[in-house]
mmCIF file of the N, C-alpha and C atoms, coordinates in Angstrom:
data_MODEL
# 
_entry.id   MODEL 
# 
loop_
_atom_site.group_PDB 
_atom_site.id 
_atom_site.type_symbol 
_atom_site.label_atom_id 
_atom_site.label_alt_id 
_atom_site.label_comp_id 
_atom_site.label_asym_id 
_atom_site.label_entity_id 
_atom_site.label_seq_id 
_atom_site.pdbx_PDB_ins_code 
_atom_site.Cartn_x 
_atom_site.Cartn_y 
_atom_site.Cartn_z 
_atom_site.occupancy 
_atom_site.B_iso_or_equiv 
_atom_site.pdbx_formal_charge 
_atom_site.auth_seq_id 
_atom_site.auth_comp_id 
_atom_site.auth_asym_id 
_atom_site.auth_atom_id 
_atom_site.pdbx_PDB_model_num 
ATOM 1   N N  . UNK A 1 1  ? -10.627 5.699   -16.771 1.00 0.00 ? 1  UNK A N  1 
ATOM 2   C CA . UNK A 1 1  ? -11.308 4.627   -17.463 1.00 0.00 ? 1  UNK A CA 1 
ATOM 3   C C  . UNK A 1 1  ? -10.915 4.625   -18.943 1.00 0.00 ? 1  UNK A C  1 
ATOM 4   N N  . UNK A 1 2  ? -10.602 5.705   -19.462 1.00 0.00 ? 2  UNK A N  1 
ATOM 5   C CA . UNK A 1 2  ? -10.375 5.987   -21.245 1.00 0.00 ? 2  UNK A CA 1 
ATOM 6   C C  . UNK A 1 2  ? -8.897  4.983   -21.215 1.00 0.00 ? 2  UNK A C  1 
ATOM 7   N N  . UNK A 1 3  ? -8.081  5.534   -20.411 1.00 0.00 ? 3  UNK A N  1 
ATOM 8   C CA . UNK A 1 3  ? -6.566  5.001   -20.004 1.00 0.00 ? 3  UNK A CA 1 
ATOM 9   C C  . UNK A 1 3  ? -6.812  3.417   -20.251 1.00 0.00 ? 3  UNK A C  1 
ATOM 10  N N  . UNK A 1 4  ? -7.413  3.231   -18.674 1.00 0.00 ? 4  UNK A N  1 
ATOM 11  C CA . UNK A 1 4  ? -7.580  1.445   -19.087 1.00 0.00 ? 4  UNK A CA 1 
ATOM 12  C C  . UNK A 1 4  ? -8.148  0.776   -20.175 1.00 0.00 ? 4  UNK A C  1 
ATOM 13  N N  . UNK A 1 5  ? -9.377  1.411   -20.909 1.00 0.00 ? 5  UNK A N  1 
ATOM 14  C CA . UNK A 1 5  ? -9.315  0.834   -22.090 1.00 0.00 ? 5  UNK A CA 1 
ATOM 15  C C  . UNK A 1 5  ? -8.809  0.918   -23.339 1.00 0.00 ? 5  UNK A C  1 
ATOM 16  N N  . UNK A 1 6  ? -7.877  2.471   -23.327 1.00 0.00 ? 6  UNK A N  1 
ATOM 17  C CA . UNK A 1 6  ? -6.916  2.636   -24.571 1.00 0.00 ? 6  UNK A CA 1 
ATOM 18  C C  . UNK A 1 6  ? -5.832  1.476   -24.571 1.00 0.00 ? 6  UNK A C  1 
ATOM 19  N N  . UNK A 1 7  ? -5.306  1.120   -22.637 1.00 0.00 ? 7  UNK A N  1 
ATOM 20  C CA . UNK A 1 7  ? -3.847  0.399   -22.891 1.00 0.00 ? 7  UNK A CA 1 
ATOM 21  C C  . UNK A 1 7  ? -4.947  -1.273  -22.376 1.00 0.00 ? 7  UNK A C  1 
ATOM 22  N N  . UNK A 1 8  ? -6.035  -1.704  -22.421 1.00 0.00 ? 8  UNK A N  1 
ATOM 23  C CA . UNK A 1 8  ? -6.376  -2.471  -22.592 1.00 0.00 ? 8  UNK A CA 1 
ATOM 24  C C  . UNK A 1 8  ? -6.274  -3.563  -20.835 1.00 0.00 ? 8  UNK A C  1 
ATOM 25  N N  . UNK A 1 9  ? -6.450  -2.444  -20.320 1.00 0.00 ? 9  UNK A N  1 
ATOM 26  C CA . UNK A 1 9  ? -6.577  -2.599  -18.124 1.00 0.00 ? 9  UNK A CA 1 
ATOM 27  C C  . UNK A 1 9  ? -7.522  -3.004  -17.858 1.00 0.00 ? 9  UNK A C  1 
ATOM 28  N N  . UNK A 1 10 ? -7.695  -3.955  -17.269 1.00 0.00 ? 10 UNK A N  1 
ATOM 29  C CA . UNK A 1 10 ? -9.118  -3.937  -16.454 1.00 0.00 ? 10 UNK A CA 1 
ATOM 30  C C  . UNK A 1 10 ? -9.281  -3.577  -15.459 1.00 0.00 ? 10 UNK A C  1 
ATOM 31  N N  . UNK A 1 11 ? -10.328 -2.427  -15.563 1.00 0.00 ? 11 UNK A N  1 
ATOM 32  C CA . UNK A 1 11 ? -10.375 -1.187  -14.002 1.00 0.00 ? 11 UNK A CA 1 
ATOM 33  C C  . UNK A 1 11 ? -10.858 -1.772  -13.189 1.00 0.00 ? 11 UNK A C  1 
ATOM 34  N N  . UNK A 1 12 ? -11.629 -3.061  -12.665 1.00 0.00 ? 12 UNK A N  1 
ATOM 35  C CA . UNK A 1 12 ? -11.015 -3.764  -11.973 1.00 0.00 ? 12 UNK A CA 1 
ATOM 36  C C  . UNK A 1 12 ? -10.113 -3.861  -11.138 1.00 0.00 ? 12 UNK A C  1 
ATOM 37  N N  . UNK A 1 13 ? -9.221  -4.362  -12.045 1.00 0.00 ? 13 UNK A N  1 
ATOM 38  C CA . UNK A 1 13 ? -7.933  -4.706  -11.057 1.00 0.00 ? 13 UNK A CA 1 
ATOM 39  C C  . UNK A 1 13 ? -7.131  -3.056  -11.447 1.00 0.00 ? 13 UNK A C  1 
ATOM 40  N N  . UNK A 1 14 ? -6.980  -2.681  -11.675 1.00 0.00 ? 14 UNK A N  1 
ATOM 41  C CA . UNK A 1 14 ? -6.685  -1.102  -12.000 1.00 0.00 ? 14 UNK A CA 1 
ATOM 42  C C  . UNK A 1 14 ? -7.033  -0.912  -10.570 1.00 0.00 ? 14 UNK A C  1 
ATOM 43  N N  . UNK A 1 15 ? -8.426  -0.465  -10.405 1.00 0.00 ? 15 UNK A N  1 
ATOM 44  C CA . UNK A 1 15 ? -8.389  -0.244  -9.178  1.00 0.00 ? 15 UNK A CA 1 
ATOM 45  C C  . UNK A 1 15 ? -8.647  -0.490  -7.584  1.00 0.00 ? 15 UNK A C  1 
ATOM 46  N N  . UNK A 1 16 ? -8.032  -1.997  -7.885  1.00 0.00 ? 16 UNK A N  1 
ATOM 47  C CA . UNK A 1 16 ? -7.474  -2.700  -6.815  1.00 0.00 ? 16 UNK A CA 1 
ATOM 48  C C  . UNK A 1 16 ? -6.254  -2.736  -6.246  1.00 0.00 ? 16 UNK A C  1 
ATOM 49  N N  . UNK A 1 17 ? -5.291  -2.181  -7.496  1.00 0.00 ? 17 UNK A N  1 
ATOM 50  C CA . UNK A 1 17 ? -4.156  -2.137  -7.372  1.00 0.00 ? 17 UNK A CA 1 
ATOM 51  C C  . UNK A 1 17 ? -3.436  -1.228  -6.812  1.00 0.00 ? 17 UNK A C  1 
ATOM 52  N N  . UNK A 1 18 ? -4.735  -0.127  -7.343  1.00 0.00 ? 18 UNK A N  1 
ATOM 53  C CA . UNK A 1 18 ? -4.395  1.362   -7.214  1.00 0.00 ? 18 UNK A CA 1 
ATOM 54  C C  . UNK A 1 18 ? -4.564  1.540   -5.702  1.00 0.00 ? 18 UNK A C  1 
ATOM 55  N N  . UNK A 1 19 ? -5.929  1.227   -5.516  1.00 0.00 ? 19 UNK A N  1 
ATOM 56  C CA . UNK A 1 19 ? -5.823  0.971   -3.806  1.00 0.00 ? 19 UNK A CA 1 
ATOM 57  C C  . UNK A 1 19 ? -4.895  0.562   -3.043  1.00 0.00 ? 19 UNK A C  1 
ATOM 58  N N  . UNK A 1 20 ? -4.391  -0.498  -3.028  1.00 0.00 ? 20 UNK A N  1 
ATOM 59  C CA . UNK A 1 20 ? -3.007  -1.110  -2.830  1.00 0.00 ? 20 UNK A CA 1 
ATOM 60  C C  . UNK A 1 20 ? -2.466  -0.751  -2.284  1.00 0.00 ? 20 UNK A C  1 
ATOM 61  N N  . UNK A 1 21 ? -1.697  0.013   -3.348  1.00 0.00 ? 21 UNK A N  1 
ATOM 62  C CA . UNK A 1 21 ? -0.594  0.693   -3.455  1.00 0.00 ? 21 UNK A CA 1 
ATOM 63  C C  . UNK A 1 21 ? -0.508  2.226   -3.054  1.00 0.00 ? 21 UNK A C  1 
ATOM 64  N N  . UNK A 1 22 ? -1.892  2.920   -2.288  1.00 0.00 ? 22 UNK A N  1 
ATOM 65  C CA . UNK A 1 22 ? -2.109  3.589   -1.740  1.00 0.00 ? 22 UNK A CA 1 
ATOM 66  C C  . UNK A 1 22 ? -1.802  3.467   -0.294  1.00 0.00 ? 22 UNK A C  1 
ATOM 67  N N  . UNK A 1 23 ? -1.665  2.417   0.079   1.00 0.00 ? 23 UNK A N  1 
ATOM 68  C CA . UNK A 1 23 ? -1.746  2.452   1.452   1.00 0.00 ? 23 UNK A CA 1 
ATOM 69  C C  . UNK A 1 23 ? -0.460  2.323   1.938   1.00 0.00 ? 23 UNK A C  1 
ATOM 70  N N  . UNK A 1 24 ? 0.793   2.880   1.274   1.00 0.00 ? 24 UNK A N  1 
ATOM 71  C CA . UNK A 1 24 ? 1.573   3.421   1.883   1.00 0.00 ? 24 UNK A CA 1 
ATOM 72  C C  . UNK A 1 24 ? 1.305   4.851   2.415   1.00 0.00 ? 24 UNK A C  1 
ATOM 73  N N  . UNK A 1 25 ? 0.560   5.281   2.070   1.00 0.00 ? 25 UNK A N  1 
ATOM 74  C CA . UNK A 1 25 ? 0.839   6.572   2.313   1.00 0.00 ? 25 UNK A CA 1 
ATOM 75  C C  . UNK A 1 25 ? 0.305   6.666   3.880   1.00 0.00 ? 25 UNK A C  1 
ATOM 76  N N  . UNK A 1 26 ? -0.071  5.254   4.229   1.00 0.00 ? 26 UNK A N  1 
ATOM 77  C CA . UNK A 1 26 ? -0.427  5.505   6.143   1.00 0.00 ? 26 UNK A CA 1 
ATOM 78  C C  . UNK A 1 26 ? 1.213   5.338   6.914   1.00 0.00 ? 26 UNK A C  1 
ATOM 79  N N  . UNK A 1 27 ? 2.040   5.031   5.739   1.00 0.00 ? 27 UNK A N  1 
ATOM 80  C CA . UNK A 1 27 ? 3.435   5.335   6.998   1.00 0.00 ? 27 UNK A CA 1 
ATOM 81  C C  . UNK A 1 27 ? 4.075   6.524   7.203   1.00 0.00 ? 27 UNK A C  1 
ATOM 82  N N  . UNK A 1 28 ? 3.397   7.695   6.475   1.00 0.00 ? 28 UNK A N  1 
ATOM 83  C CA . UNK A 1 28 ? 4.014   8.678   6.850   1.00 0.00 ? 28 UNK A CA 1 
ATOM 84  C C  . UNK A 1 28 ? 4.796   9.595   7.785   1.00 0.00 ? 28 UNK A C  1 
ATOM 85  N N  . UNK A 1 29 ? 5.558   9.862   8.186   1.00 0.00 ? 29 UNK A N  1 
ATOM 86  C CA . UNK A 1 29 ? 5.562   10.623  9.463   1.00 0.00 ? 29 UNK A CA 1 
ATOM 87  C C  . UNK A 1 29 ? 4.570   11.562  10.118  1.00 0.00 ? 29 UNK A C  1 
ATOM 88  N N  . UNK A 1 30 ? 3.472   11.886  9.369   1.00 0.00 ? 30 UNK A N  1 
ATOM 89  C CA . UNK A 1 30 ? 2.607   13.270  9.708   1.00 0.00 ? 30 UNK A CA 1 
ATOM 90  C C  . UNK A 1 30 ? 1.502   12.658  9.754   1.00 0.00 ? 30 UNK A C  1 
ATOM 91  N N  . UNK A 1 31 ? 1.158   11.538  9.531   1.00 0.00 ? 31 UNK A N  1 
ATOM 92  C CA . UNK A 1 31 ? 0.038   10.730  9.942   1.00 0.00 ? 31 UNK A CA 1 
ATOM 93  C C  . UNK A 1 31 ? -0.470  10.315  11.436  1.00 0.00 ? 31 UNK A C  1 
ATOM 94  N N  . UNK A 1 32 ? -1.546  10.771  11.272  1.00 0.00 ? 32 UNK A N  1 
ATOM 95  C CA . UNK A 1 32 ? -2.198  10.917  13.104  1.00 0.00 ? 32 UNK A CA 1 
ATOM 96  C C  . UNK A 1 32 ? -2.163  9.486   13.199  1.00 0.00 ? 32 UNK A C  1 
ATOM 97  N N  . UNK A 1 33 ? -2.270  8.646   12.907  1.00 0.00 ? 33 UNK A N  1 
ATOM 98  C CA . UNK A 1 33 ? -2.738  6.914   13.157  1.00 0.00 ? 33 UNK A CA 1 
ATOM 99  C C  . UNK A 1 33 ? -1.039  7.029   14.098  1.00 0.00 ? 33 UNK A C  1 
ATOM 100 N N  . UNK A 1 34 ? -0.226  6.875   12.705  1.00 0.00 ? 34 UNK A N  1 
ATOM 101 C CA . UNK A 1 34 ? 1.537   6.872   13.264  1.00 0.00 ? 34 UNK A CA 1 
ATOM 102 C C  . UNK A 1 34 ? 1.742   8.029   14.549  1.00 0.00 ? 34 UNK A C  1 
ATOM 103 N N  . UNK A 1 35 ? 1.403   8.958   15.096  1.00 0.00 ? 35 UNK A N  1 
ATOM 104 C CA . UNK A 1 35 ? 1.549   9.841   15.751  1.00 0.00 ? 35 UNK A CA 1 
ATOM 105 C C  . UNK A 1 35 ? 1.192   9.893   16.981  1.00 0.00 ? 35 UNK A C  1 
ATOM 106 N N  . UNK A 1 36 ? 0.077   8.943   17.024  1.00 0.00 ? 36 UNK A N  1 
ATOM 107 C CA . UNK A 1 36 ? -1.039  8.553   17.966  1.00 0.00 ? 36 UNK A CA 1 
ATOM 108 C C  . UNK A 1 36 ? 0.127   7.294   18.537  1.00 0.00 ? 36 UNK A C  1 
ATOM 109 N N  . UNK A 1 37 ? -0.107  6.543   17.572  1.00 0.00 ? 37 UNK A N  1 
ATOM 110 C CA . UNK A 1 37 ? 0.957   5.031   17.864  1.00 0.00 ? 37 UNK A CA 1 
ATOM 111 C C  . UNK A 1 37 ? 2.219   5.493   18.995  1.00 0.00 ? 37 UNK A C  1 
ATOM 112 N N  . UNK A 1 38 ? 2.751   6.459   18.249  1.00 0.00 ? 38 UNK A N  1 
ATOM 113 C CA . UNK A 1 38 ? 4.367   6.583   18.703  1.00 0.00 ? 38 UNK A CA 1 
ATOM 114 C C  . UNK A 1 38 ? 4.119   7.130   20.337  1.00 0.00 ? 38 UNK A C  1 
ATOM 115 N N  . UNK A 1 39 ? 3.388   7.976   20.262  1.00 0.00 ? 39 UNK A N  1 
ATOM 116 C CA . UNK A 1 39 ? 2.628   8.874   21.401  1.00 0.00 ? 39 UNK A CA 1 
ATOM 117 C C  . UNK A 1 39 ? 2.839   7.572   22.392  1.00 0.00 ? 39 UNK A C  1 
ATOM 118 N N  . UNK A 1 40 ? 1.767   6.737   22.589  1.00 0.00 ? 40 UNK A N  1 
ATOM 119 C CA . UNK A 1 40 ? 1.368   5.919   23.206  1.00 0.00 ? 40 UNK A CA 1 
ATOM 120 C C  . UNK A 1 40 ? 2.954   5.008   23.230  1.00 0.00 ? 40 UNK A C  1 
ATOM 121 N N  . UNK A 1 41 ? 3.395   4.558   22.263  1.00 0.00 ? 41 UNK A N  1 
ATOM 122 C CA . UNK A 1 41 ? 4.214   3.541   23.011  1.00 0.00 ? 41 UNK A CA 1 
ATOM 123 C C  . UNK A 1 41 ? 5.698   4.296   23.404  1.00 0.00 ? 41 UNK A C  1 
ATOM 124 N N  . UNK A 1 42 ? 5.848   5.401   23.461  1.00 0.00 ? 42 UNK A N  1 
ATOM 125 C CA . UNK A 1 42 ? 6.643   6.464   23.934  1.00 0.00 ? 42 UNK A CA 1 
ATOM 126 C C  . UNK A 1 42 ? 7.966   6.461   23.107  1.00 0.00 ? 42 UNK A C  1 
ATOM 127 N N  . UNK A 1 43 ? 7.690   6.512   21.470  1.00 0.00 ? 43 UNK A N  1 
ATOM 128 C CA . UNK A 1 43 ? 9.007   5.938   21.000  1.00 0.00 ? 43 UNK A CA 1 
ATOM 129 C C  . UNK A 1 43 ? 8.477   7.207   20.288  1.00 0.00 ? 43 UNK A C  1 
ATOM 130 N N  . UNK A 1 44 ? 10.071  7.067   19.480  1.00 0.00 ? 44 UNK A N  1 
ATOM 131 C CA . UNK A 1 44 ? 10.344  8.139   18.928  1.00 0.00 ? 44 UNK A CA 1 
ATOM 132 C C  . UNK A 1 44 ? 10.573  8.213   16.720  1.00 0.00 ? 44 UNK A C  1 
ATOM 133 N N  . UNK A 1 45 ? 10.017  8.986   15.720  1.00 0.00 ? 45 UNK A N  1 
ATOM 134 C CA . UNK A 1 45 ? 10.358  8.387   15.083  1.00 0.00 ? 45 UNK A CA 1 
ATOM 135 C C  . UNK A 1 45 ? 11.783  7.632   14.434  1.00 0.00 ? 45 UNK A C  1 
ATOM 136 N N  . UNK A 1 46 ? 12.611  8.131   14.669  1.00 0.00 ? 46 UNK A N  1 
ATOM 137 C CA . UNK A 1 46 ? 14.179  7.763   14.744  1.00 0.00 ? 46 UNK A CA 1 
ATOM 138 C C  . UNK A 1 46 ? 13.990  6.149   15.200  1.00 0.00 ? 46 UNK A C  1 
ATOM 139 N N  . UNK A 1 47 ? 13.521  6.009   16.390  1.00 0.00 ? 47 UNK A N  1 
ATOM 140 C CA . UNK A 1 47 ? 13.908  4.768   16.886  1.00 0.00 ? 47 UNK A CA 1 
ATOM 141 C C  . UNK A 1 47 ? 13.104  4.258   16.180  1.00 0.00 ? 47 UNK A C  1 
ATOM 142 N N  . UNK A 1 48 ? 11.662  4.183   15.874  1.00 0.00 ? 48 UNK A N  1 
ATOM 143 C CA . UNK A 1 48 ? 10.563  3.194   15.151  1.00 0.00 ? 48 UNK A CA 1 
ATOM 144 C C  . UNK A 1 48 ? 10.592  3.052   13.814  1.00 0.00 ? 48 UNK A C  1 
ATOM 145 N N  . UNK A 1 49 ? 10.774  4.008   13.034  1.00 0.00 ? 49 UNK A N  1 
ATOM 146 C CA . UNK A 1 49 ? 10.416  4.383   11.776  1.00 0.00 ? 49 UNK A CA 1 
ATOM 147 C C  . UNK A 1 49 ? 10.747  3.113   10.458  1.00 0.00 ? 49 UNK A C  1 
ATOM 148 N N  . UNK A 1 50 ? 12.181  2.401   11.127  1.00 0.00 ? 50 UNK A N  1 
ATOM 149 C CA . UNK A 1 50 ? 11.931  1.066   10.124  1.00 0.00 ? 50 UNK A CA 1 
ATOM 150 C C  . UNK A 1 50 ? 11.311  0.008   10.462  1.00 0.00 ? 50 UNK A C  1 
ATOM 151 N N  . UNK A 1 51 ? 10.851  0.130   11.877  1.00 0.00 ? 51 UNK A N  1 
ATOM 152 C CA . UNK A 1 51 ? 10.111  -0.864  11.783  1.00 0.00 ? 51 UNK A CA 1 
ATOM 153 C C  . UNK A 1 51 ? 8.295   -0.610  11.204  1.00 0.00 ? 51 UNK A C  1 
ATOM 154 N N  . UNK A 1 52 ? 8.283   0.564   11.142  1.00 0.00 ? 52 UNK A N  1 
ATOM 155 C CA . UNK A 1 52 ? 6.844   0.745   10.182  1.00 0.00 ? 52 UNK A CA 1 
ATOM 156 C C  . UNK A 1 52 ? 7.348   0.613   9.282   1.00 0.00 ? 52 UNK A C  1 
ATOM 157 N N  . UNK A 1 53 ? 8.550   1.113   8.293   1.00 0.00 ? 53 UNK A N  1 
ATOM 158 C CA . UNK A 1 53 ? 9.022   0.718   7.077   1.00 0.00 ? 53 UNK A CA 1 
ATOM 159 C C  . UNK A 1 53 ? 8.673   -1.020  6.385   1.00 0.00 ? 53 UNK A C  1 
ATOM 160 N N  . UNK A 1 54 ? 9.280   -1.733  7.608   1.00 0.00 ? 54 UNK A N  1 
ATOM 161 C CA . UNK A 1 54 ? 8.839   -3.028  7.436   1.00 0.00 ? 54 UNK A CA 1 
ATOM 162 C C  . UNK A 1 54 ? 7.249   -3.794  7.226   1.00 0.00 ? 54 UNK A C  1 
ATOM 163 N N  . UNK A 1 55 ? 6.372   -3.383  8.131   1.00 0.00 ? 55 UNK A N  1 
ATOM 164 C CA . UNK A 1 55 ? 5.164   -3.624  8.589   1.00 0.00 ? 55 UNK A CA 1 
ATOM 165 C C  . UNK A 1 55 ? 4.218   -2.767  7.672   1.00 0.00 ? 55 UNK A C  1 
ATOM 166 N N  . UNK A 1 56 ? 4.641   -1.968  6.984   1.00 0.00 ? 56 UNK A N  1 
ATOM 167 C CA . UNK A 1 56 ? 3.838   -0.843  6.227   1.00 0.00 ? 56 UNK A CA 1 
ATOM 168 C C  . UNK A 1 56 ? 4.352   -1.473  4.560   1.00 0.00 ? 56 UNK A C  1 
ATOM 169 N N  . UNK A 1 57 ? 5.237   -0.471  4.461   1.00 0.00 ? 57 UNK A N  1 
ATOM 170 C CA . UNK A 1 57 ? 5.734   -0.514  3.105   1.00 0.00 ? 57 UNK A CA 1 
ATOM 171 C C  . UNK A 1 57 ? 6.110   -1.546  2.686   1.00 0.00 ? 57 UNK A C  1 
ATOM 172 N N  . UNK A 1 58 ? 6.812   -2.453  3.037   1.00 0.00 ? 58 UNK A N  1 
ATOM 173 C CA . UNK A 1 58 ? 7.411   -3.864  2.687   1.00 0.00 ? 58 UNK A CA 1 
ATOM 174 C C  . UNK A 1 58 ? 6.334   -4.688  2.380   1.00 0.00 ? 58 UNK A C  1 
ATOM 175 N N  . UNK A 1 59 ? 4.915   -4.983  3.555   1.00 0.00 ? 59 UNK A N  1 
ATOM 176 C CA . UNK A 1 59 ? 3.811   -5.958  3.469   1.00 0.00 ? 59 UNK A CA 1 
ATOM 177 C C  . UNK A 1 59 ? 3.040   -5.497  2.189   1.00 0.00 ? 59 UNK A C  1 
ATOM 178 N N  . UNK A 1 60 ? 3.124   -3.987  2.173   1.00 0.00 ? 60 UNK A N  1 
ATOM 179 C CA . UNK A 1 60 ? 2.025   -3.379  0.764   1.00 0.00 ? 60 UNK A CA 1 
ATOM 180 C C  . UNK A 1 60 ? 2.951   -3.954  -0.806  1.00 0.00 ? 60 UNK A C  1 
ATOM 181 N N  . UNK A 1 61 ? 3.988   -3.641  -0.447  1.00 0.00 ? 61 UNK A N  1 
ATOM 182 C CA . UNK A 1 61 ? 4.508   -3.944  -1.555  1.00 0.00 ? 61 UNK A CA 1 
ATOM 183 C C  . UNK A 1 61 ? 4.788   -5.585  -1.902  1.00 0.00 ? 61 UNK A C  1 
ATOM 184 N N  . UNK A 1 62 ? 4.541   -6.369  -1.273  1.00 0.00 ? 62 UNK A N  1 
ATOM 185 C CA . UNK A 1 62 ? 4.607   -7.802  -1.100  1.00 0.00 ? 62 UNK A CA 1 
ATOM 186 C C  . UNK A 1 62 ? 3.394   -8.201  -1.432  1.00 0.00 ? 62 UNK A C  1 
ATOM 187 N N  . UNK A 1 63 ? 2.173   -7.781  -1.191  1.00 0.00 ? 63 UNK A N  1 
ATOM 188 C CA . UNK A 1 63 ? 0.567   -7.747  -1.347  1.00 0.00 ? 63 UNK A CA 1 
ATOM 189 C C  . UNK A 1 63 ? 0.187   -7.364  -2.666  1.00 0.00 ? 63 UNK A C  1 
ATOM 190 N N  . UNK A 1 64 ? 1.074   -5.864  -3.601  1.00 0.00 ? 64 UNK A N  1 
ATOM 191 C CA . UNK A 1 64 ? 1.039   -5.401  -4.555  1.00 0.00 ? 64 UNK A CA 1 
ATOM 192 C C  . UNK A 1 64 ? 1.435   -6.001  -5.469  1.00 0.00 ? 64 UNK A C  1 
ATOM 193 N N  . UNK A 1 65 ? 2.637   -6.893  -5.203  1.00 0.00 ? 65 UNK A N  1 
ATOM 194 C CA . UNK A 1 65 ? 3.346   -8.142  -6.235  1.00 0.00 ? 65 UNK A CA 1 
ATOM 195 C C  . UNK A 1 65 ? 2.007   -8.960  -6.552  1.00 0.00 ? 65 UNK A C  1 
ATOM 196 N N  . UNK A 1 66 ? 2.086   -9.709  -5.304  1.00 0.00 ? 66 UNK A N  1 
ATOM 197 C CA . UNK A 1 66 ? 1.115   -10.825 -5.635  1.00 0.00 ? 66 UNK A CA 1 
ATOM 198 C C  . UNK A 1 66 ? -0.304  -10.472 -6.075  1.00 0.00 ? 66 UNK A C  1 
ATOM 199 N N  . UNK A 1 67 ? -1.009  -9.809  -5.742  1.00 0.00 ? 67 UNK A N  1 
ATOM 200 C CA . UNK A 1 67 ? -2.637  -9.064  -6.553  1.00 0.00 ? 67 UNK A CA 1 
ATOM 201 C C  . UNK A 1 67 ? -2.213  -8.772  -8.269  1.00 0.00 ? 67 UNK A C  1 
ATOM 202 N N  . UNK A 1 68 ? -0.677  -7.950  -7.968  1.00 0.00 ? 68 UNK A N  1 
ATOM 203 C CA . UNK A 1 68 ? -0.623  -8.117  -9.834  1.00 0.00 ? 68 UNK A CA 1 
ATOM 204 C C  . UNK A 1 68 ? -0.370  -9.167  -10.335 1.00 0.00 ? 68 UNK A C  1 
ATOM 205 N N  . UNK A 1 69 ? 0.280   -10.405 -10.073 1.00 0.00 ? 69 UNK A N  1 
ATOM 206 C CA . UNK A 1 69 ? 0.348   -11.289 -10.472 1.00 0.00 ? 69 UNK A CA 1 
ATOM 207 C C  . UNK A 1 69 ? -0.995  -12.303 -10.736 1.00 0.00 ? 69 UNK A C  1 
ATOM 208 N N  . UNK A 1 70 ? -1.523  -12.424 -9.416  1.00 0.00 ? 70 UNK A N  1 
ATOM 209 C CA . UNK A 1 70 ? -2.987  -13.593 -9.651  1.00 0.00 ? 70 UNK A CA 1 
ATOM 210 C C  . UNK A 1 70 ? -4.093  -12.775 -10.481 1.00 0.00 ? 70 UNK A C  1 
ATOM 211 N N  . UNK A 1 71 ? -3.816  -11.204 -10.332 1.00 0.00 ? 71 UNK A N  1 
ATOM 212 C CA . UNK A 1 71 ? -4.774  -10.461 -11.433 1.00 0.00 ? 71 UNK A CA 1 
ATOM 213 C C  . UNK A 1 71 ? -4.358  -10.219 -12.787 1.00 0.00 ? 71 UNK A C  1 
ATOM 214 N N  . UNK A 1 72 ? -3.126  -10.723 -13.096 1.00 0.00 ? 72 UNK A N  1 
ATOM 215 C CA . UNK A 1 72 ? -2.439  -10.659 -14.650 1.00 0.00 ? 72 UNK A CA 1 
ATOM 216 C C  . UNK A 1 72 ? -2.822  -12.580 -15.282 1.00 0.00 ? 72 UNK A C  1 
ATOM 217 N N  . UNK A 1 73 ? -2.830  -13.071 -14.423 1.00 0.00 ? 73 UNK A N  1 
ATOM 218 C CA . UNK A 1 73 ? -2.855  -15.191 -14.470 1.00 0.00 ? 73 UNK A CA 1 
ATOM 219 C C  . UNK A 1 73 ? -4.520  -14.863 -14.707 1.00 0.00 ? 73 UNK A C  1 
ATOM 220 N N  . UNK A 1 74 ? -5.281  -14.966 -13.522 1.00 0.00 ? 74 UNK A N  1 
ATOM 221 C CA . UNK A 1 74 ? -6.837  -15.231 -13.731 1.00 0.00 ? 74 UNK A CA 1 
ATOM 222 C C  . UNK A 1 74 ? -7.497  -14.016 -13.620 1.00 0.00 ? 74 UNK A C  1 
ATOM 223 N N  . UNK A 1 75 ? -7.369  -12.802 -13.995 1.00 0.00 ? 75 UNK A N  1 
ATOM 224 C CA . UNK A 1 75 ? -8.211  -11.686 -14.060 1.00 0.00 ? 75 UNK A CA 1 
ATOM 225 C C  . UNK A 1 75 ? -8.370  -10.854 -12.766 1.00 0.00 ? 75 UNK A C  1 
ATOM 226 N N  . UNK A 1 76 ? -9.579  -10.321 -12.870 1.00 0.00 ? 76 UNK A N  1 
ATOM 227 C CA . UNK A 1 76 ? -10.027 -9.784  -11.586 1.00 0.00 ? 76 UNK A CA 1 
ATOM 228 C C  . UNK A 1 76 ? -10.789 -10.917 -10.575 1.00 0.00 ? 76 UNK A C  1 
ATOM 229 N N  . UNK A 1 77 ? -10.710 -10.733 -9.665  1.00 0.00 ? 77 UNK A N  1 
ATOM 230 C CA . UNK A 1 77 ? -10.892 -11.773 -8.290  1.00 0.00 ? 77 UNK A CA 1 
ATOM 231 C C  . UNK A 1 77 ? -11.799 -11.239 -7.309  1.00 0.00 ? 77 UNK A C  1 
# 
């Protein structure tokens, strides 16, 4: 909180963003959600892994653009 108001953030969107941009960390390889997934549809990570790349990391970071953007234009939302 000192941070966001020394560089003038609104924690807010600080930590909306921050959230965000956390949720890569569900594509991990060592993640039970992903482990469970692969389990079940009998794939392997080799064969799957860009397509969570895509569906994971790509959508967060596409989501992360745009939240900083409409939260830099009209504030927090």
């Amino acid at each position: 909180m000192r941070m966001a108001a020394e560089y003038g953030i609104n924690p807010e969107l600080m930590h909306r963003l921050t959230t965000i941009s956390a949720s890569t960390l569900d594509s991990l390889p060592h993640n039970g959600t992903v482990l469970l997934l692969l389990q079940i549809s009998k794939q392997t990570h080799a064969d799957s892994y860009f397509d969570m790349v895509m569906t994971v990391i790509v959508s967060v970071i596409i989501s992360l653009v745009v939240v900083f953007i409409l939260g830099s234009m009209i504030g927090s939302f």
